[in-house]
RODO-2510 file (C-alpha; in nm, 4 decimals, decimal comma):
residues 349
     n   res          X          Y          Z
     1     x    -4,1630   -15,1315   -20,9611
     2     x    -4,0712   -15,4959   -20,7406
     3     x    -3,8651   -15,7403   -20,7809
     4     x    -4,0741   -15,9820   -20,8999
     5     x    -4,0948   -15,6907   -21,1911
     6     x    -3,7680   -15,8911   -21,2935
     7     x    -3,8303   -16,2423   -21,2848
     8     x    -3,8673   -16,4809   -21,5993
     9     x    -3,9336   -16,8007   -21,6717
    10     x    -3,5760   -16,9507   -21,8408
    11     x    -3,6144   -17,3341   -22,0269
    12     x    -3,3169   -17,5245   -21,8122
    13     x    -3,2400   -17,6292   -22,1810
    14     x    -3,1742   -17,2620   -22,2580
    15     x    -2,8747   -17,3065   -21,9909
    16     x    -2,5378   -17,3060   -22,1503
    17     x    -2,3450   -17,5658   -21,9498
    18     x    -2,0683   -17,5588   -22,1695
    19     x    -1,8947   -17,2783   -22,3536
    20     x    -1,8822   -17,3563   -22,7660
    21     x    -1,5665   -17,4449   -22,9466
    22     x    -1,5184   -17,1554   -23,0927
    23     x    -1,5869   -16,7993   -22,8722
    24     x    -1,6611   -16,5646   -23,1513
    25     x    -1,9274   -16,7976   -23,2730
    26     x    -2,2050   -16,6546   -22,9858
    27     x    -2,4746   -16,5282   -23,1178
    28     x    -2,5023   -16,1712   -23,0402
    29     x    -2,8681   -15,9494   -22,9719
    30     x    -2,8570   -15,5853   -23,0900
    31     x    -3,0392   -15,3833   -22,8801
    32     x    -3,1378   -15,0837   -23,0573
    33     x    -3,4814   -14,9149   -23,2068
    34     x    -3,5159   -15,2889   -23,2648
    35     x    -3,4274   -15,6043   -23,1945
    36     x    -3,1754   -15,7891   -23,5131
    37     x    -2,9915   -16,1274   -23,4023
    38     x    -2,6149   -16,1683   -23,5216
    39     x    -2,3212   -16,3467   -23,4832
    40     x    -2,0321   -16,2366   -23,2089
    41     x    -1,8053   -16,2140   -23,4984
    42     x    -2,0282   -15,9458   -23,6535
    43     x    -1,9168   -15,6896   -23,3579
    44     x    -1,6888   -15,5043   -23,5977
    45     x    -1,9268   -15,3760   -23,8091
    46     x    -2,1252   -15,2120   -23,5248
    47     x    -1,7775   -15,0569   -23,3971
    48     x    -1,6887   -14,7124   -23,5740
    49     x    -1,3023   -14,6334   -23,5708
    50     x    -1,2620   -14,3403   -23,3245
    51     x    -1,5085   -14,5898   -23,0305
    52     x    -1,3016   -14,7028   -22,7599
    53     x    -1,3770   -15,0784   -22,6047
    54     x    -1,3500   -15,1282   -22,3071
    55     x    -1,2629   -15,4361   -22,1603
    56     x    -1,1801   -15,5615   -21,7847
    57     x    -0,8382   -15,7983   -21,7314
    58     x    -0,8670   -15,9657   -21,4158
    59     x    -0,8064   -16,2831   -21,4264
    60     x    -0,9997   -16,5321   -21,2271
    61     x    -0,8364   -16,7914   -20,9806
    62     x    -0,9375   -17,1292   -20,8934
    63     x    -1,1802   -16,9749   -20,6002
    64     x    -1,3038   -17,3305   -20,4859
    65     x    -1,1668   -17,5633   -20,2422
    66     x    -1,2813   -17,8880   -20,0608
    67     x    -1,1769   -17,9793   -19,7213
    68     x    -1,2684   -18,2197   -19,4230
    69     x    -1,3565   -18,1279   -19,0822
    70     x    -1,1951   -18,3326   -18,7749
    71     x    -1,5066   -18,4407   -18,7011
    72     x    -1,5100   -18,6007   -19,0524
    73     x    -1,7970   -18,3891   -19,2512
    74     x    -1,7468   -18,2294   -19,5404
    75     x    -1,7356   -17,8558   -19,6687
    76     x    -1,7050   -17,6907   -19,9552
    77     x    -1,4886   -17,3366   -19,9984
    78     x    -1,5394   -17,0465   -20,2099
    79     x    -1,3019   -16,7437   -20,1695
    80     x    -1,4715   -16,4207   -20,1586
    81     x    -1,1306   -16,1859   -20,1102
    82     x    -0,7856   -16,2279   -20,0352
    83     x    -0,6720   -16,0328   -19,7620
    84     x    -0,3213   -16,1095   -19,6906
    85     x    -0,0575   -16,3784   -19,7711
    86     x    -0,2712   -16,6445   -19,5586
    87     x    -0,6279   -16,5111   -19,4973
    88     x    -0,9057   -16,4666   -19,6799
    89     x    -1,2994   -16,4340   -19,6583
    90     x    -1,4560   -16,7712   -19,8094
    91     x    -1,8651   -16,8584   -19,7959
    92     x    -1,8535   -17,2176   -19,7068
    93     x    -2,1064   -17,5548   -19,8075
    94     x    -2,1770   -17,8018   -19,5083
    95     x    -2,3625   -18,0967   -19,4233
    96     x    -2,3269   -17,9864   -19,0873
    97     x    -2,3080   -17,6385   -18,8707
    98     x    -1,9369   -17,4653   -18,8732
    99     x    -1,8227   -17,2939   -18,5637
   100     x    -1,5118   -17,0282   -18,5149
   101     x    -1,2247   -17,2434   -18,4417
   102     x    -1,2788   -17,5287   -18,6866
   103     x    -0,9784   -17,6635   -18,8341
   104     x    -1,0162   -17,8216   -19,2404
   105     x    -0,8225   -18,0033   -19,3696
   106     x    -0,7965   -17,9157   -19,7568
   107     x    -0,8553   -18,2384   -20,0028
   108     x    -0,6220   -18,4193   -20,1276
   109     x    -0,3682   -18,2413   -19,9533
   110     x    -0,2096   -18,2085   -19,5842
   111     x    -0,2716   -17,8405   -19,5561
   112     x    -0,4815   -17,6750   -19,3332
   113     x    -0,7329   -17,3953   -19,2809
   114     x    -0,9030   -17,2771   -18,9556
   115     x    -1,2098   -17,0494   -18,9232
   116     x    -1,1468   -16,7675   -18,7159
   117     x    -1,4452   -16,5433   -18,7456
   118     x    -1,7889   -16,5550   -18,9008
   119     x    -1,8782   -16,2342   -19,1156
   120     x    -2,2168   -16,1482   -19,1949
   121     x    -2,2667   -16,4806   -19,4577
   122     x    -1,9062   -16,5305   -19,5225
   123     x    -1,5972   -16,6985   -19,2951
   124     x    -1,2466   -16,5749   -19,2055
   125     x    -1,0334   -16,8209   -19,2357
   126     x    -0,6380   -16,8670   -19,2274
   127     x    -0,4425   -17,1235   -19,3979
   128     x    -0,1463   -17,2575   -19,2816
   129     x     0,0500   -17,1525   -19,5583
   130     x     0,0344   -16,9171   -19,8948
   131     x    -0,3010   -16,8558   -20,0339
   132     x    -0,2127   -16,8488   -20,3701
   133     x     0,0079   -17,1769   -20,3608
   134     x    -0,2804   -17,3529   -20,2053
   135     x    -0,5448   -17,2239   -20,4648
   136     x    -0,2467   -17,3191   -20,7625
   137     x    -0,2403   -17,6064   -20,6078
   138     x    -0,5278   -17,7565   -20,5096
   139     x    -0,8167   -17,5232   -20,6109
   140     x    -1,0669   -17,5527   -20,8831
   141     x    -1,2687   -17,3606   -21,1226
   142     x    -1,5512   -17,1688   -20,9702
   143     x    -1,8507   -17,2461   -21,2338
   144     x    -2,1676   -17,0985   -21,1018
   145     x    -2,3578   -17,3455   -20,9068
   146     x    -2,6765   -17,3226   -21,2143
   147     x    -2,3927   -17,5231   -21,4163
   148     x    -2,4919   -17,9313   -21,3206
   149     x    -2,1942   -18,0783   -21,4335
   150     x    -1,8010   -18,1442   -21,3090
   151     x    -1,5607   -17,9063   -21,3864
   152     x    -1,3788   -18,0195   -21,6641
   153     x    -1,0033   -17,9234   -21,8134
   154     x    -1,1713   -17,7162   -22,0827
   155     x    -1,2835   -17,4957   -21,8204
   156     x    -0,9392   -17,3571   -21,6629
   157     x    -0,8816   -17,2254   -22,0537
   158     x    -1,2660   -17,0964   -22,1068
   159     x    -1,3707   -16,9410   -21,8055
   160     x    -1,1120   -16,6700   -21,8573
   161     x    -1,1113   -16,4023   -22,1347
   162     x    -0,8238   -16,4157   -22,3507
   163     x    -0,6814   -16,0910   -22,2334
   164     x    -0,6768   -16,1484   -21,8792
   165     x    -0,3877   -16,0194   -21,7039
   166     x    -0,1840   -16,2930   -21,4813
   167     x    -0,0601   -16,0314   -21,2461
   168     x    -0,4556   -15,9597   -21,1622
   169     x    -0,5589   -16,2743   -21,1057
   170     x    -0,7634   -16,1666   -20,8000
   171     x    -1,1682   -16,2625   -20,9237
   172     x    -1,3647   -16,5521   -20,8100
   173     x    -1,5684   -16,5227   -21,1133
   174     x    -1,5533   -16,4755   -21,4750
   175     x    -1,6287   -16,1027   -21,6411
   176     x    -1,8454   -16,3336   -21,8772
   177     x    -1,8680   -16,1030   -22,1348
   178     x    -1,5186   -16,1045   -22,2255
   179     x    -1,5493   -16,4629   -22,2910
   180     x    -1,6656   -16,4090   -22,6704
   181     x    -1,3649   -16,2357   -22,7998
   182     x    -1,0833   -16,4466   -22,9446
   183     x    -0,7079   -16,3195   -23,0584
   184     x    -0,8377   -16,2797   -23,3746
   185     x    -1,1276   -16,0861   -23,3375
   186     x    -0,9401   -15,8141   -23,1134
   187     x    -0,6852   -15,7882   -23,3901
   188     x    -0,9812   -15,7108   -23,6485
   189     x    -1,1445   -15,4653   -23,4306
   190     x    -0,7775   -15,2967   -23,3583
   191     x    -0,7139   -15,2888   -23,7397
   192     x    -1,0293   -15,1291   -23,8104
   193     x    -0,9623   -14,8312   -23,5911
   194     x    -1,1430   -14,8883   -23,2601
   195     x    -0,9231   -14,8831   -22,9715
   196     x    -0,9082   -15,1224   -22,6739
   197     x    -0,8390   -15,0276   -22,3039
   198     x    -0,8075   -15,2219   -21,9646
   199     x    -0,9132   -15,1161   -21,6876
   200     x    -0,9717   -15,3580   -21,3921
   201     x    -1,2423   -15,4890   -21,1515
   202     x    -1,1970   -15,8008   -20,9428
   203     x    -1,4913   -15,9258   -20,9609
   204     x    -1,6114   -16,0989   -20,5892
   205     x    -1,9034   -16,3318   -20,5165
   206     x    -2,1031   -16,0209   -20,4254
   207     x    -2,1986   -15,9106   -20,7901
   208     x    -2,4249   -16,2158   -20,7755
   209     x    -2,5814   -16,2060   -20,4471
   210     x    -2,9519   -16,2476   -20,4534
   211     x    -3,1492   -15,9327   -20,3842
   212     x    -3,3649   -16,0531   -20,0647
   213     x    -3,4703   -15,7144   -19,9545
   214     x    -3,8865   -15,6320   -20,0972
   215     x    -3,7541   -15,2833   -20,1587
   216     x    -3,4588   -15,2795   -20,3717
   217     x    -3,3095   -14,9919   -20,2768
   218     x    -3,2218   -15,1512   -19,9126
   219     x    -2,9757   -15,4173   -20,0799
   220     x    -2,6672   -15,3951   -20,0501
   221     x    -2,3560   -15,4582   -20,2544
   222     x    -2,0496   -15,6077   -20,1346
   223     x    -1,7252   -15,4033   -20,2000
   224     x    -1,5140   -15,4991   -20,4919
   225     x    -1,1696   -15,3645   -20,6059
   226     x    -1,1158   -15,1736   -20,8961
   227     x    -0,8251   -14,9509   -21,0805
   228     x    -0,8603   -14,7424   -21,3560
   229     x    -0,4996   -14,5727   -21,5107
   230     x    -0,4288   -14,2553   -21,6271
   231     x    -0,3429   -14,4022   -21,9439
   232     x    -0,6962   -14,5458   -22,0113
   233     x    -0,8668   -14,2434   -21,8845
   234     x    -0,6692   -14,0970   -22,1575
   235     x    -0,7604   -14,3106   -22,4265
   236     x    -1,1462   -14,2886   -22,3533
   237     x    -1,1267   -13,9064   -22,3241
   238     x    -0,9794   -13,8445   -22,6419
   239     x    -1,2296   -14,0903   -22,8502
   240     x    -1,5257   -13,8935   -22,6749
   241     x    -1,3564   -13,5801   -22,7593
   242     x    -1,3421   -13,6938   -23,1047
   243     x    -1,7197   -13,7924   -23,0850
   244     x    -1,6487   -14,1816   -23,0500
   245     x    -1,8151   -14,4211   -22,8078
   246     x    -1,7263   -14,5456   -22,4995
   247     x    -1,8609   -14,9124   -22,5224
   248     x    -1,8247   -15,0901   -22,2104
   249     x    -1,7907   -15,5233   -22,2056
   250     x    -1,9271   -15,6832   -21,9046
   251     x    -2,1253   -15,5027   -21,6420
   252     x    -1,8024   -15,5293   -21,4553
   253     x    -1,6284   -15,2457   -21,6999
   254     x    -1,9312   -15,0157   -21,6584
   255     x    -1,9502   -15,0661   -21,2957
   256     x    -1,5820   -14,9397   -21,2511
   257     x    -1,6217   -14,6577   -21,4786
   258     x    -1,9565   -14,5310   -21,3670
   259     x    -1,7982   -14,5742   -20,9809
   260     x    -1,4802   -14,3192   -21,0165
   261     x    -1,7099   -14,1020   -21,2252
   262     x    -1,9211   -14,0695   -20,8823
   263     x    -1,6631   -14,0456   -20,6738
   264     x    -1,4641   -13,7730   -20,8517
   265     x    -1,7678   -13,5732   -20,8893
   266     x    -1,8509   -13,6184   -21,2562
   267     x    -1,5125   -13,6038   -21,3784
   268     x    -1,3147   -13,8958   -21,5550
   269     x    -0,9697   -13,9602   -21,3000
   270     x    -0,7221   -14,2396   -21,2505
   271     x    -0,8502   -14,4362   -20,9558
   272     x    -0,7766   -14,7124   -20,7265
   273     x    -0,9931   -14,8029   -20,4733
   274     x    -1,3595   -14,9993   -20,4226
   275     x    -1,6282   -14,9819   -20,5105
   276     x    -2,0138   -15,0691   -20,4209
   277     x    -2,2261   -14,9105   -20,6468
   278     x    -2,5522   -15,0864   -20,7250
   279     x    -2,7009   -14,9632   -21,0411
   280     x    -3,0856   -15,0332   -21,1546
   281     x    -3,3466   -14,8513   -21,3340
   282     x    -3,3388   -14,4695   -21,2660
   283     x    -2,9448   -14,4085   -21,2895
   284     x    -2,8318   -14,1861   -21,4923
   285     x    -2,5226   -14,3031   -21,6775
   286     x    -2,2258   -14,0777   -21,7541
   287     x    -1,9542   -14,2552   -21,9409
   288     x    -2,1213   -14,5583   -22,0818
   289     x    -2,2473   -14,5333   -22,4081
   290     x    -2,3321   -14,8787   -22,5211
   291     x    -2,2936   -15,2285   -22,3311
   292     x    -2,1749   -15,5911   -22,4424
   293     x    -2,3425   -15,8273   -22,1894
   294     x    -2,4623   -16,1788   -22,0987
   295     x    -2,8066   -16,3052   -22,0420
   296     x    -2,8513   -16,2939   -21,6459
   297     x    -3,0206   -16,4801   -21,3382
   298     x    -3,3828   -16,3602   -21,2772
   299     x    -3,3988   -16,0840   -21,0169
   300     x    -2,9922   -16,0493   -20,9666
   301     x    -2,8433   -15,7043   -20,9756
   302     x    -2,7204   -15,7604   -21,3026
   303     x    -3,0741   -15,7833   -21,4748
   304     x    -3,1129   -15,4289   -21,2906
   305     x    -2,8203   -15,2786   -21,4556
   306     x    -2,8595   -15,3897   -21,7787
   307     x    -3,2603   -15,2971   -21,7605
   308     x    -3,1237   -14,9681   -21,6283
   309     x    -2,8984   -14,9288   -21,9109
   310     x    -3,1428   -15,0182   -22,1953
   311     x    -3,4290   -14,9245   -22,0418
   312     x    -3,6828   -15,1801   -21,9009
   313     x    -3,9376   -15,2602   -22,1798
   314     x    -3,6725   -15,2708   -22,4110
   315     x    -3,4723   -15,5414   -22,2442
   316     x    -3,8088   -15,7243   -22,1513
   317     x    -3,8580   -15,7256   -22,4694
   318     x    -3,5191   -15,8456   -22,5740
   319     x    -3,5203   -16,1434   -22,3044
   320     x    -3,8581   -16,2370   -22,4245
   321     x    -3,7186   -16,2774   -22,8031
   322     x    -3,4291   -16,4329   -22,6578
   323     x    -3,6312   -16,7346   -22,5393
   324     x    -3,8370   -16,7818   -22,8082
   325     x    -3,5419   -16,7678   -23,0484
   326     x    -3,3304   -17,0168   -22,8264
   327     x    -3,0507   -16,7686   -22,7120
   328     x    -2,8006   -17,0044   -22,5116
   329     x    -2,7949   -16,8067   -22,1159
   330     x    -2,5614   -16,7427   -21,8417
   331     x    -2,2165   -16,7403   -21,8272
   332     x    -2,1307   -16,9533   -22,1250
   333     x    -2,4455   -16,7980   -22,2879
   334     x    -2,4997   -16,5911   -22,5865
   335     x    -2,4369   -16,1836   -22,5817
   336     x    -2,6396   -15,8658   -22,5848
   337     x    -2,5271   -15,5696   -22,7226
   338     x    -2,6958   -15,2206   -22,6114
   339     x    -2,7322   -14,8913   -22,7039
   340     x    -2,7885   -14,6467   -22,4086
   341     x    -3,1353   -14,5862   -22,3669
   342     x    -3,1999   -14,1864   -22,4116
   343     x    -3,4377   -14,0737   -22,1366
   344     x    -3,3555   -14,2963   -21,7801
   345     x    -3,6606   -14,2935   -21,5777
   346     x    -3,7073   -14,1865   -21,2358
   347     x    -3,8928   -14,5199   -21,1090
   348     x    -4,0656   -14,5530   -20,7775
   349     x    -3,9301   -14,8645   -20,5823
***
């Protein structure tokens, strides 16, 4: 298989550039033995009471910034990590070339950052006072850049899930598939026996870096953190032990569970660490047993996963109806949700 194995041709009309009024009212793809279009709000009935969903609560911050070089140019911010109190890695937006010892001066403020050392495609920078008062502060919603349109104040409420910690606000980007679920419709899948557990990955700007490389195997994921507790561990041994599903939402939640699963050698632990797995068609999954997912960017990662996950023709397949039946895409897009396919296939890339 290529790359180009994972391309599509998406109407720009098929772009949601603005998340509906109501988040249970996505409509929502089951990916089965067939294909059968629903409504978010039908996700109950395809939960069984001893399934456990599971869901990932970091909380996004307001990753962008604009400043204005000395020289009077302009750039554009967009934190990749926070490292420290006052340093961070960014990837920056000129109209002209950035060198190490730049000072910017953050818009519309007085404060301050200076570039200390270029990294691979991202800056170290330090600001000249607390990272998190200047993002409170000044920062803005990170929309991806396939979104044409000014952030808006709808947009600090809807590009979070509803369950989103505030003590883990460490993402630059939203675990979109969280975004369907309302208050109400975690109370109705609670009530009907299917339990809910956290775990956390903070999700960085690498999830969505392009794959450049002809072979994919040779890319290469940037590190993200992730924690899972013992307490969740618990929760999603007992409802396999009981025969229940382990249904992950967002590739986010299956990336962190299918990472300490590796790294503890097969077996479920608490973990806290990073993580760099890149998953696509071949890997054999060991926790997951269904996924609730977005519609994704042509040849990104996340098309691999979730082509790994449901198997290739299947999610062709499902993309393809998707189109023709005017599915709304991307972040503030509509939702699949997948069944693990049975057999993964070695492919040759």
């Amino acid at each position: 298989m290529k790359l180009e194995d994972f391309n599509f041709q998406l109407p720009k009309e098929l772009i949601a550039s603005f998340p509906l009024e109501e988040r249970s009212n996505s409509r929502l793809l089951l990916v089965k033995d067939g294909l059968q279009d629903l409504i978010f709000k039908d996700l109950p009935n395809l939960l069984r009471p001893n399934d456990v969903l599971v869901v990932n609560d970091s909380k996004v911050i307001k990753a962008r910034l604009f400043g204005i070089r000395e020289t009077g140019s302009k750039v554009e911010f967009l934190i990749e990590k926070i490292l420290d109190e006052t340093s961070c890695l960014v990837q920056t937006k000129s109209n002209s070339k950035l060198k190490k010892g730049d000072k910017i001066f953050l818009s519309p403020s007085k404060e301050t950052l200076i570039l200390t050392e270029q990294k691979d495609e991202v800056w170290l920078v330090n600001f000249s006072k607390s990272v998190r008062r200047i993002i409170e502060e000044f920062g803005h919603v990170p929309l991806p850049p396939y979104i044409k349109r000014k952030v808006s104040p709808l947009d600090s409420e809807r590009y979070q899930t509803v369950y989103a910690d505030p003590i883990k606000n460490f993402s630059v980007a939203a675990p979109t598939a969280g975004l369907h679920f309302d208050q109400q419709l975690l109370n109705l899948i609670s009530s009907n026996g299917t339990n809910i557990v956290n775990v956390t990955l903070h999700v960085g700007m690498g999830t969505f870096k392009p794959i450049k490389d002809e072979s994919i195997k040779d890319h290469k994921m940037h590190k993200e953190s992730i924690e899972v507790t013992g307490d969740a561990i618990e929760k999603i041994t007992e409802a396999r032990d009981k025969g229940g599903r382990v249904i992950c939402v967002g590739t986010t939640t299956l990336r962190c569970l299918e990472s300490i699963c590796i790294k503890n050698k097969g077996v479920l632990k608490p973990f806290k660490g990073e993580t760099d797995i890149f998953i696509y068609p071949g890997f054999k999954f060991k926790v997951s047993d269904a996924l609730i997912t977005n519609f994704h960017l042509p040849k990104s990662t996340l098309l691999l996963l979730v082509s790994a996950f449901g198997g290739y023709e299947k999610i062709r397949l499902a993309y393809d109806h998707a189109i023709r039946e005017n599915y709304r895409f991307y972040s503030y897009g509509d939702a699949m949700f997948i069944s693990l396919s049975p057999q993964p296939i070695d492919y040759d890339f």
